[in-house]
VOPAGU-2260 file (C-alpha; in pm, 1 decimal, decimal comma):
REM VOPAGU-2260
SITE   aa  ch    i         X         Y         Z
SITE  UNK   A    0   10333,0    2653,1    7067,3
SITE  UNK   A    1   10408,7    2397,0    6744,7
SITE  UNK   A    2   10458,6    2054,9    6792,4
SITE  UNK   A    3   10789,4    2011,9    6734,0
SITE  UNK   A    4   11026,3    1700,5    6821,4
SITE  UNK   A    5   11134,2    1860,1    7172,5
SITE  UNK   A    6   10789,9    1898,6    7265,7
SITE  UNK   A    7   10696,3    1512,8    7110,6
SITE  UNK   A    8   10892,0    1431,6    7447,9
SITE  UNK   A    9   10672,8    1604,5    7666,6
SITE  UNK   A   10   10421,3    1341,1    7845,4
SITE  UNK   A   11   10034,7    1384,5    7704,3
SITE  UNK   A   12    9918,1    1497,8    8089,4
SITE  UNK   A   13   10192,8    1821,8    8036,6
SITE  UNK   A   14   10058,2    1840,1    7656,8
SITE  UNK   A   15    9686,2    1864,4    7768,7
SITE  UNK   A   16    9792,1    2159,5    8026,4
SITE  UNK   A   17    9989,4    2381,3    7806,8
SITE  UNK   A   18    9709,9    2295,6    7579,5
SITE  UNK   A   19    9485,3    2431,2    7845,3
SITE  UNK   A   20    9681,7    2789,7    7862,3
SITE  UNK   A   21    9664,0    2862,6    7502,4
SITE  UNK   A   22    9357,3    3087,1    7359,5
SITE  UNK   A   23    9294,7    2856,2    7041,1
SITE  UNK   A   24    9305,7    2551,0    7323,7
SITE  UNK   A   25    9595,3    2323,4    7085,9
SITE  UNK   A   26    9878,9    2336,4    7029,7
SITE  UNK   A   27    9966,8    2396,1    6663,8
SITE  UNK   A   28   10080,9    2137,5    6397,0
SITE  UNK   A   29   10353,4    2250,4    6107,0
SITE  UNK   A   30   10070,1    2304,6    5895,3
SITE  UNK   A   31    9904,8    2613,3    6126,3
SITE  UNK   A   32   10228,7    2834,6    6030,7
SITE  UNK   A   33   10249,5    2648,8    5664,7
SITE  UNK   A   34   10076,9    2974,0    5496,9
SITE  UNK   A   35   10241,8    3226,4    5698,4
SITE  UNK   A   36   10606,4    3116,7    5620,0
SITE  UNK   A   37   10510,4    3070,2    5245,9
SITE  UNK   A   38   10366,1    3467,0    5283,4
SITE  UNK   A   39   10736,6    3542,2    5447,7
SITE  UNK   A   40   10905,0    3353,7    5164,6
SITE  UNK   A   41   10716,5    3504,0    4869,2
SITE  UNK   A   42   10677,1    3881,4    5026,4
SITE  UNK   A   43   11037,3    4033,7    4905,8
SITE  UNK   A   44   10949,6    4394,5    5024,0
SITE  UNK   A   45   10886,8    4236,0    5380,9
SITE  UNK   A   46   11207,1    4289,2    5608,7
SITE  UNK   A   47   11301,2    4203,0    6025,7
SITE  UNK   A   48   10971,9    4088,9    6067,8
SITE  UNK   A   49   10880,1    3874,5    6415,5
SITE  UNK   A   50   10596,5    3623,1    6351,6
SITE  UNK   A   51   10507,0    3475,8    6658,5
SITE  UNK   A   52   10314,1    3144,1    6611,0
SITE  UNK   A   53   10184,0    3122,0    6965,8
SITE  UNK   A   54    9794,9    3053,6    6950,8
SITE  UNK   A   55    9715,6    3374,8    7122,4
SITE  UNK   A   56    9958,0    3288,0    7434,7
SITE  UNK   A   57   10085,6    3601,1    7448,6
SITE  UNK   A   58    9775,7    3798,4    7440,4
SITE  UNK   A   59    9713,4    3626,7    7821,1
């Protein structure tokens, strides 16, 4: 999860429990994925890639 503007929306109790499912225990800022989308911009040779920001959600 990134904070995004849908999820600015979201009341902080809601926040603090999705917070609470999610390995790393936040949820991201733009600047977690910053150096992975320069790496996707930059890497030519690098095709139909999935980079899933999640914060270890989806190893649950």
């Amino acid at each position: 999860m990134i904070m995004t503007d849908m999820l600015r929306g979201v009341n902080q109790d809601e926040l603090n429990a999705l917070a609470a499912t999610i390995p790393e225990g936040y949820i991201g800022d733009v600047s977690d994925i910053a150096g992975a989308l320069e790496y996707i911009l930059k890497a030519s040779y690098l095709t139909g890639q999935v980079i899933s920001p999640n914060g270890g959600f989806v190893l649950q």
